[in-house]
C-alpha positions as CSV (number, residue, x, y, z in Angstrom):
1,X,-9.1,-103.2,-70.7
2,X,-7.7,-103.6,-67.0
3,X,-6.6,-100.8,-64.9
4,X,-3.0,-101.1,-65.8
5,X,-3.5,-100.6,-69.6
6,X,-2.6,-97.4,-70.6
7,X,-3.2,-95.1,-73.7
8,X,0.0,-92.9,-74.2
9,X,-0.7,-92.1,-78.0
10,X,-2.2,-88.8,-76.5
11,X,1.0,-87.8,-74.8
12,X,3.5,-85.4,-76.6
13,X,7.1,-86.7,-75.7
14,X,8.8,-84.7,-78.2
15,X,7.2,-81.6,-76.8
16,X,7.9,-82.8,-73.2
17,X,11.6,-83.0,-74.5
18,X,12.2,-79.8,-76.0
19,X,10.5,-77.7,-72.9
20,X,12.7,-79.9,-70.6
21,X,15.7,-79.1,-72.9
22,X,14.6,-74.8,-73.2
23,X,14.4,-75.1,-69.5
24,X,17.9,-77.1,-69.0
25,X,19.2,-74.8,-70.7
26,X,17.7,-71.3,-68.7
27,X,18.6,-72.9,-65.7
28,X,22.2,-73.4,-66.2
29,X,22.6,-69.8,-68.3
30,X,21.2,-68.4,-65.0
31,X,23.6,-70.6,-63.3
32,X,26.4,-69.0,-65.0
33,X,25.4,-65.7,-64.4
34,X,25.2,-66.0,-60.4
35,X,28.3,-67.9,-60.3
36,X,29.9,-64.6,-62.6
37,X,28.6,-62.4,-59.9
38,X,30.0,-64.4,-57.2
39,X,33.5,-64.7,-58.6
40,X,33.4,-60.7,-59.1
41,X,32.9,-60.1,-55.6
42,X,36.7,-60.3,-54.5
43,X,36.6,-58.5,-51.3
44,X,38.7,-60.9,-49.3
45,X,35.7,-62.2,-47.4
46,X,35.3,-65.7,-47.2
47,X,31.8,-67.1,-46.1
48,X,30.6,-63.9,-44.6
49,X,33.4,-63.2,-42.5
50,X,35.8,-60.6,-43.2
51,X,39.6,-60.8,-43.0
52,X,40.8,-57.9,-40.8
């Protein structure tokens, strides 16, 4: 066996997936809920600065 031979019957891809995909999907609930918050802030102020 050389160095470059690998053994990936070991690895679990399907697990790999599904924690990628629960962790997808966290990420962009969260996501949602900051840009929610964002759009409720309608104070007229635009990047930090403040219409007078």
């Amino acid at each position: 066996m050389s160095e470059f031979d690998f053994d990936l019957d070991h690895l679990d891809f399907d697990g790999a997936e599904k924690n990628t995909a629960q962790k997808q999907l966290a990420a962009d609930q969260l996501a949602a809920e900051q840009a929610a918050m964002q759009d409720d802030e309608s104070d007229d102020c635009a990047g930090g600065a403040c219409k007078i």
